[in-house]
Biopython code that builds the backbone (N, CA, C, O; Angstrom):
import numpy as np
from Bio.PDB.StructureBuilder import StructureBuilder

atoms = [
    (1, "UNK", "N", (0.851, -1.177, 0.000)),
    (1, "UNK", "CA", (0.000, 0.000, 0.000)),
    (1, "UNK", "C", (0.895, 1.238, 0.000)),
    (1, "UNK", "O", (1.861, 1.402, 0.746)),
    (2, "UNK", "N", (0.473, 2.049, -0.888)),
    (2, "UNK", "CA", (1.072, 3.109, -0.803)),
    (2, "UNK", "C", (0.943, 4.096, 0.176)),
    (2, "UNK", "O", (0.013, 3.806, 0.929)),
    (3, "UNK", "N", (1.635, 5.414, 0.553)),
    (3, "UNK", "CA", (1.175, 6.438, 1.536)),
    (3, "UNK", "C", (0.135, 7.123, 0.857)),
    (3, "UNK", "O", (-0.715, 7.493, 1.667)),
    (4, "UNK", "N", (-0.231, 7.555, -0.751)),
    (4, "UNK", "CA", (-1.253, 7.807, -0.766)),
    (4, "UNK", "C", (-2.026, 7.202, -0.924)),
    (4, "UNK", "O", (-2.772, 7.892, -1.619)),
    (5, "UNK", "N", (-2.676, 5.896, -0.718)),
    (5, "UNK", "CA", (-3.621, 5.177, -0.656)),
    (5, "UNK", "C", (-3.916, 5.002, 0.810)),
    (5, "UNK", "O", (-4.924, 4.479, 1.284)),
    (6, "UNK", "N", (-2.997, 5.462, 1.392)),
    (6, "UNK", "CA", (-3.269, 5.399, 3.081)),
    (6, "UNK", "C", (-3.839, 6.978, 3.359)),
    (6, "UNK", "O", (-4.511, 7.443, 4.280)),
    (7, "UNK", "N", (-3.581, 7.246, 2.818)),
    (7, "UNK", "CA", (-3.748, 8.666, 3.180)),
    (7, "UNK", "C", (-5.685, 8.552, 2.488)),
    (7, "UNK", "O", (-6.806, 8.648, 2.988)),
    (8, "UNK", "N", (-5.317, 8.394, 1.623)),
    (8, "UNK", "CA", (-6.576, 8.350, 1.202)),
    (8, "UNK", "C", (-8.142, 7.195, 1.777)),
    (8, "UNK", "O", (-9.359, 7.329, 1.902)),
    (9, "UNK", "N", (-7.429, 6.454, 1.910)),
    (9, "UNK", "CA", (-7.906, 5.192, 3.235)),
    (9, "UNK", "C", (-9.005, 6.194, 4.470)),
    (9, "UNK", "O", (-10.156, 6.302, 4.893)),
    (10, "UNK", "N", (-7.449, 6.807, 4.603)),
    (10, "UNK", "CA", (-7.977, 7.448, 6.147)),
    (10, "UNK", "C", (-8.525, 9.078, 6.411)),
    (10, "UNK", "O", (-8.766, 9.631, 7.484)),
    (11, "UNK", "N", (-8.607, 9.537, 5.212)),
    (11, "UNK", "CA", (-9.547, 10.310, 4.418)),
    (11, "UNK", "C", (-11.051, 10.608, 4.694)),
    (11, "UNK", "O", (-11.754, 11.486, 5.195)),
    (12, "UNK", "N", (-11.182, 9.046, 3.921)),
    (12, "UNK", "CA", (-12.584, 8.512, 3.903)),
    (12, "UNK", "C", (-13.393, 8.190, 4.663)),
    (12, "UNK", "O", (-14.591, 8.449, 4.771)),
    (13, "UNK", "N", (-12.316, 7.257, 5.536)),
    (13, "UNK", "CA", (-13.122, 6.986, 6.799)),
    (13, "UNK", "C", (-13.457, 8.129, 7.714)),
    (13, "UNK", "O", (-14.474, 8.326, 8.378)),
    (14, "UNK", "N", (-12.318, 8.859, 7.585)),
    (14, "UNK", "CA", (-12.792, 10.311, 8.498)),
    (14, "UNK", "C", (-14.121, 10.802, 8.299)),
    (14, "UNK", "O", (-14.904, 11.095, 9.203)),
    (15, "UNK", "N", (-14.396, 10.897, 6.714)),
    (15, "UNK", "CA", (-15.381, 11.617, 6.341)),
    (15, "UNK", "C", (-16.694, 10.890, 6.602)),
    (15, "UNK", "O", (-17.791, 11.351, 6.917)),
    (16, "UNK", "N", (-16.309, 9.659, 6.393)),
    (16, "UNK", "CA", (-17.788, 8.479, 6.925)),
    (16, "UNK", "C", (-18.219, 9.105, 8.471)),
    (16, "UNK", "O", (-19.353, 9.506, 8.734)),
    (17, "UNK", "N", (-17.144, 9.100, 9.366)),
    (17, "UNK", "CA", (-17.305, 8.751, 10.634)),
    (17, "UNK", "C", (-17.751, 10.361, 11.003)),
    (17, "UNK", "O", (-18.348, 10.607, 12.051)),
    (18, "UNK", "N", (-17.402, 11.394, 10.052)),
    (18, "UNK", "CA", (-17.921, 12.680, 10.536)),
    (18, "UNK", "C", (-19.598, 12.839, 9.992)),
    (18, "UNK", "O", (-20.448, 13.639, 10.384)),
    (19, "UNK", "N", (-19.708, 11.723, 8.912)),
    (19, "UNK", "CA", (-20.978, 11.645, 8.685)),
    (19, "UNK", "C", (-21.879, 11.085, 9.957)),
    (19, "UNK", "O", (-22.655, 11.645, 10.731)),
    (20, "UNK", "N", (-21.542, 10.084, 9.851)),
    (20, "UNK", "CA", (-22.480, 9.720, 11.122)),
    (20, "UNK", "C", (-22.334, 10.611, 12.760)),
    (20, "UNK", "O", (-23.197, 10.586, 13.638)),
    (21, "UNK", "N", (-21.372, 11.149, 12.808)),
    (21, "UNK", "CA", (-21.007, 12.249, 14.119)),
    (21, "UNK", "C", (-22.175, 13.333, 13.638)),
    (21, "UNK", "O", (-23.002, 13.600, 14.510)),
    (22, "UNK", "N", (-22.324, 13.931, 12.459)),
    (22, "UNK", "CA", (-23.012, 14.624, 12.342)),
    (22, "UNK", "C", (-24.496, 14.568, 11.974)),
    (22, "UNK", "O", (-25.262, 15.499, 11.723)),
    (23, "UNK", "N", (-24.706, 13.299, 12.002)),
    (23, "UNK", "CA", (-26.315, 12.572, 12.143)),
    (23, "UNK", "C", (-26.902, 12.555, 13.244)),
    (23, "UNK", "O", (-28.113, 12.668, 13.432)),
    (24, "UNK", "N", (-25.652, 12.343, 14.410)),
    (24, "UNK", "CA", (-26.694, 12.553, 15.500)),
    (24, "UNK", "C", (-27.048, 13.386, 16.400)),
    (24, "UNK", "O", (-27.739, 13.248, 17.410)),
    (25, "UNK", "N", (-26.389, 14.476, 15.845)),
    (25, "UNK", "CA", (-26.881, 16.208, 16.171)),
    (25, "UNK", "C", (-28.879, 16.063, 16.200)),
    (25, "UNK", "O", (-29.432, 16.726, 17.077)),
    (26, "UNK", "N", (-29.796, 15.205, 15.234)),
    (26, "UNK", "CA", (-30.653, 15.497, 14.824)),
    (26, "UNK", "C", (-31.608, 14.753, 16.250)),
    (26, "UNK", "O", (-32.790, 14.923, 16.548)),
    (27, "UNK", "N", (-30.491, 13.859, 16.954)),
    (27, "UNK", "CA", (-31.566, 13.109, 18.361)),
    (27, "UNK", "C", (-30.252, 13.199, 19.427)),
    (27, "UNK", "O", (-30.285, 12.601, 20.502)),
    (28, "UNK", "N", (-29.510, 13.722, 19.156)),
    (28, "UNK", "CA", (-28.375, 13.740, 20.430)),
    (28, "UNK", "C", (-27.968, 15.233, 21.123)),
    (28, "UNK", "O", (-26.882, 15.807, 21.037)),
    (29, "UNK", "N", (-29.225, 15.691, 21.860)),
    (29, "UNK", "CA", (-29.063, 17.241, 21.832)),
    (29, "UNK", "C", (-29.273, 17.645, 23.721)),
    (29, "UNK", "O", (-30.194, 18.097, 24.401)),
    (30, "UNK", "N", (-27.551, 17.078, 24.055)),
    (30, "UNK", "CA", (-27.728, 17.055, 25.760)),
    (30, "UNK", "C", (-26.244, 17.503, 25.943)),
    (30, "UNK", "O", (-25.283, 17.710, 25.202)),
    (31, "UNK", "N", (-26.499, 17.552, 27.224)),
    (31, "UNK", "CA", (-24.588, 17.797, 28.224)),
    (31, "UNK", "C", (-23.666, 16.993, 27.767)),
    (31, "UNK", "O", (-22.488, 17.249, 27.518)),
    (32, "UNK", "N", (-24.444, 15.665, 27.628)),
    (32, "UNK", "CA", (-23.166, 14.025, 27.092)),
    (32, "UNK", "C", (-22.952, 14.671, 26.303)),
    (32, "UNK", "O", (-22.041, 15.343, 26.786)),
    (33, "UNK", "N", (-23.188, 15.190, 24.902)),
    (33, "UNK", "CA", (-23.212, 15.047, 23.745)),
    (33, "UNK", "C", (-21.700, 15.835, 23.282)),
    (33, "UNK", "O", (-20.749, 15.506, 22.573)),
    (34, "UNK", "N", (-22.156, 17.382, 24.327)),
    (34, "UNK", "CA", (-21.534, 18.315, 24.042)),
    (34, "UNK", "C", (-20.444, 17.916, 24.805)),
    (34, "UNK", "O", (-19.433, 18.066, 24.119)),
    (35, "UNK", "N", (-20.215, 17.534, 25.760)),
    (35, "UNK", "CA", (-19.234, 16.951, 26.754)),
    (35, "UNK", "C", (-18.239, 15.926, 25.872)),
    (35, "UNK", "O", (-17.014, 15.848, 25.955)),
    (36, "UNK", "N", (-19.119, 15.184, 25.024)),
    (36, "UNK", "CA", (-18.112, 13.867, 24.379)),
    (36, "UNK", "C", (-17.124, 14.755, 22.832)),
    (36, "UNK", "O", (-15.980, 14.638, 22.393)),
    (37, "UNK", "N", (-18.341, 15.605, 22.443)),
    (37, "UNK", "CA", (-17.714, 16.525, 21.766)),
    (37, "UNK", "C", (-16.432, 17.258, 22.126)),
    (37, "UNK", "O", (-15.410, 17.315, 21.442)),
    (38, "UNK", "N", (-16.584, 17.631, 22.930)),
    (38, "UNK", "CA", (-15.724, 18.794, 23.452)),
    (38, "UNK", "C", (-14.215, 17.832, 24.018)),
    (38, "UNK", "O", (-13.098, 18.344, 24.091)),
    (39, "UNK", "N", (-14.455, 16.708, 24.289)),
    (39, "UNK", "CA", (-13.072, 15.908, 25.183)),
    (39, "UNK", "C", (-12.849, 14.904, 24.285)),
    (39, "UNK", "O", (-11.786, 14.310, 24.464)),
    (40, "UNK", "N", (-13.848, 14.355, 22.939)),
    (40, "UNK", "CA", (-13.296, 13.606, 22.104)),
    (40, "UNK", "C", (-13.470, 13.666, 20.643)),
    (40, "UNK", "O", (-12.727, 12.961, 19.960)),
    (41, "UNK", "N", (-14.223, 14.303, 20.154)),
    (41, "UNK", "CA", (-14.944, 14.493, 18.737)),
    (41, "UNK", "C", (-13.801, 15.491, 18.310)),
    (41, "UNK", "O", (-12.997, 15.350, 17.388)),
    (42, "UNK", "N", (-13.928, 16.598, 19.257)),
    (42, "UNK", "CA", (-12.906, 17.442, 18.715)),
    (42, "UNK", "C", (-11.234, 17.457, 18.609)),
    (42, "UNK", "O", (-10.578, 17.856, 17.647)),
    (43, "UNK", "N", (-10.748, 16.930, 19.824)),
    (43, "UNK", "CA", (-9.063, 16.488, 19.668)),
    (43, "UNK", "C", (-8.956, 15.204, 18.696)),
    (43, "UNK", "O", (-7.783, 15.206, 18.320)),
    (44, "UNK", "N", (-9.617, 14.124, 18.119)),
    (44, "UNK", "CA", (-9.913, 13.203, 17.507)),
    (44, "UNK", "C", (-9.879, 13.847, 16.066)),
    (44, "UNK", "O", (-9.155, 13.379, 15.187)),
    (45, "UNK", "N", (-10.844, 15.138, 15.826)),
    (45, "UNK", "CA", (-10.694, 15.795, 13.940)),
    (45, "UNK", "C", (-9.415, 16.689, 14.085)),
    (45, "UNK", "O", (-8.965, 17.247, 13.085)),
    (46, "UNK", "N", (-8.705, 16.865, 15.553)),
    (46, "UNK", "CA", (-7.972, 17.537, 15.232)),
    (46, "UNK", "C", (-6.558, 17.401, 14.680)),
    (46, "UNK", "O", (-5.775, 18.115, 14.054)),
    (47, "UNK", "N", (-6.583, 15.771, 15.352)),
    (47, "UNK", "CA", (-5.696, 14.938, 15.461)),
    (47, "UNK", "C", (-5.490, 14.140, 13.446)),
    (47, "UNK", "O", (-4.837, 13.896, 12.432)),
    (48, "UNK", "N", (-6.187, 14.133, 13.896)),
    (48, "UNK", "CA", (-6.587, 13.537, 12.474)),
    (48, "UNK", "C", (-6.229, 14.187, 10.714)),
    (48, "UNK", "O", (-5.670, 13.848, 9.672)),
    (49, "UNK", "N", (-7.100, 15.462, 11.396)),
    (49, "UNK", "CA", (-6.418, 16.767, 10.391)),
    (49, "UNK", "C", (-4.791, 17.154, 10.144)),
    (49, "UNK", "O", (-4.364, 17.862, 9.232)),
    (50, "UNK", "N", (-4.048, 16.538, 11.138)),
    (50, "UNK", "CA", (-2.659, 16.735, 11.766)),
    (50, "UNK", "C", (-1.917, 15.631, 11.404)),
    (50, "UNK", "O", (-0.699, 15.691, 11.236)),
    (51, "UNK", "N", (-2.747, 14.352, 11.236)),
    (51, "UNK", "CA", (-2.160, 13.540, 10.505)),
    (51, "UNK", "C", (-2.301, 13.355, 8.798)),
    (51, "UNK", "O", (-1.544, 12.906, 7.937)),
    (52, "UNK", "N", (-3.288, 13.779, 8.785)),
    (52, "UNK", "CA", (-2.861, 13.983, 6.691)),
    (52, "UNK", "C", (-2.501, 14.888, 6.345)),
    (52, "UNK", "O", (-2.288, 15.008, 5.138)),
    (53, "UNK", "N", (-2.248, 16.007, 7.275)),
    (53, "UNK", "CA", (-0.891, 17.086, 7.186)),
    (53, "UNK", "C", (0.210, 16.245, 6.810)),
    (53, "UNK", "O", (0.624, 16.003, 5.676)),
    (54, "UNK", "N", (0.602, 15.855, 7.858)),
    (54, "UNK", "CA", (1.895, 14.906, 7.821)),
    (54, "UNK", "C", (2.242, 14.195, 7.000)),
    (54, "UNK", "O", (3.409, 14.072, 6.628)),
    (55, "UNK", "N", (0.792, 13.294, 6.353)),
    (55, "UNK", "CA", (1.517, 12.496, 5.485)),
    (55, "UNK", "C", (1.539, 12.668, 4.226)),
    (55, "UNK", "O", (1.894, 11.759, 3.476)),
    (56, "UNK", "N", (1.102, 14.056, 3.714)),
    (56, "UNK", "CA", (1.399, 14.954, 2.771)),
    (56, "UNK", "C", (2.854, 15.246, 2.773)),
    (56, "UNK", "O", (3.656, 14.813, 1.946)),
    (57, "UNK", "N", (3.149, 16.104, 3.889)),
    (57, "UNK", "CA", (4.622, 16.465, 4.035)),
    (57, "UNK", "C", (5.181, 15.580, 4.347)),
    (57, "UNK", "O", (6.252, 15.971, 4.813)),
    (58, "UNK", "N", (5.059, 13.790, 4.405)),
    (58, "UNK", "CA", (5.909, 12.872, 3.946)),
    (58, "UNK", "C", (5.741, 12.659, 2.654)),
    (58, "UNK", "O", (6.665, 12.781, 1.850)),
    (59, "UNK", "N", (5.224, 12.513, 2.515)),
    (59, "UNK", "CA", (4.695, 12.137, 0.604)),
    (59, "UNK", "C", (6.020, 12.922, -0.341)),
    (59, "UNK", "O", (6.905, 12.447, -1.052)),
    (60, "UNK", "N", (5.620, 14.482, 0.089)),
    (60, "UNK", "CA", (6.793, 15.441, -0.608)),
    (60, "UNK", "C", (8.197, 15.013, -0.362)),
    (60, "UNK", "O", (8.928, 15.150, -1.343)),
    (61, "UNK", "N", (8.730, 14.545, 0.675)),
    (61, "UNK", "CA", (9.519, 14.302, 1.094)),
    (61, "UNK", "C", (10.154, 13.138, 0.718)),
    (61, "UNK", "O", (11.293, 12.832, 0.365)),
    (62, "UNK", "N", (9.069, 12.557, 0.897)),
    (62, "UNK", "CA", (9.414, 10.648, 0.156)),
    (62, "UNK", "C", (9.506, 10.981, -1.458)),
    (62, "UNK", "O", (10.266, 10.363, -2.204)),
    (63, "UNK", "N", (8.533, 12.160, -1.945)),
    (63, "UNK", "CA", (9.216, 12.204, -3.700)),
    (63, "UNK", "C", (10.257, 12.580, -3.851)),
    (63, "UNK", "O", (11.154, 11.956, -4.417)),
    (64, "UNK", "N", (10.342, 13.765, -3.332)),
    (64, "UNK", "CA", (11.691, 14.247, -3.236)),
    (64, "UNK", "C", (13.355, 13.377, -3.452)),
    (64, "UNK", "O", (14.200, 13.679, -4.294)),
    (65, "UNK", "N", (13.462, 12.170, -2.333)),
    (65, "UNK", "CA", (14.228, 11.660, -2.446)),
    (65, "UNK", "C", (14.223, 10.847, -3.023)),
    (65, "UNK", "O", (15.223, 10.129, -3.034)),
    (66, "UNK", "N", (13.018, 10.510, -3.859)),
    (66, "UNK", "CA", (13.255, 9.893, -5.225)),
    (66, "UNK", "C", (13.731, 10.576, -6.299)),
    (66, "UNK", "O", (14.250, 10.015, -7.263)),
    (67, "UNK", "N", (13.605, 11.612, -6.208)),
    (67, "UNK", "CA", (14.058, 12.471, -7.436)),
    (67, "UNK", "C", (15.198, 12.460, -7.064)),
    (67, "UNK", "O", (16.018, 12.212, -7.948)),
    (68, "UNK", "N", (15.618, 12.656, -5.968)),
    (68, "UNK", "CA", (17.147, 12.810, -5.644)),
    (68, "UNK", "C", (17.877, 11.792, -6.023)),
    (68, "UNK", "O", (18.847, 12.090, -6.721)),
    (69, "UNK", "N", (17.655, 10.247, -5.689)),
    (69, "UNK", "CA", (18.119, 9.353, -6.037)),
    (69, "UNK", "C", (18.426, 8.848, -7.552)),
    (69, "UNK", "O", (19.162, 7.955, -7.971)),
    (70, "UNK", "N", (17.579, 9.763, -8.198)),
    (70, "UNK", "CA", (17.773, 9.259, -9.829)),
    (70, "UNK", "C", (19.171, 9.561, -10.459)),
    (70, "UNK", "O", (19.406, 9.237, -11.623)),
]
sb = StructureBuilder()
sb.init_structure("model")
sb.init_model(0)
sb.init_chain("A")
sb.init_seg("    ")
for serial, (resi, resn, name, xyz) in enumerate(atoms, 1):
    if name == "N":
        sb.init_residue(resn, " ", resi, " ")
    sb.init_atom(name, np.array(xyz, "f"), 0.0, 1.0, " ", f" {name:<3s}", serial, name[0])
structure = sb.get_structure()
């Protein structure tokens, strides 16, 4: 597997899993909600966002020294 197929992997699933996070805004409207939000929903997209940063700026990096190597 490549890094962008991982990258892209974990993309998707993000976007699935923010789908359903954001489905249950429509029956999940309490203290838990905002509470689970606030200590895990959010360091979790943030985290996340921080990692396909990264593996962008590996990606460049990993081309890079392919080009270098030629």
């Amino acid at each position: 597997m490549s890094l962008a197929t991982g990258r892209y992997q974990v993309s998707n699933a993000f976007k699935a899993l923010k789908a359903h996070w954001e489905a249950t805004d429509s029956f999940w409207r309490d203290a838990v909600r905002q509470e689970f939000a606030e200590k895990r929903w959010d360091p979790l997209a943030a985290r996340v966002a921080a990692a396909l940063s990264a593996m962008d700026r590996l990606d460049q990096a990993l081309a890079q020294m392919k080009k270098d190597c030629e």
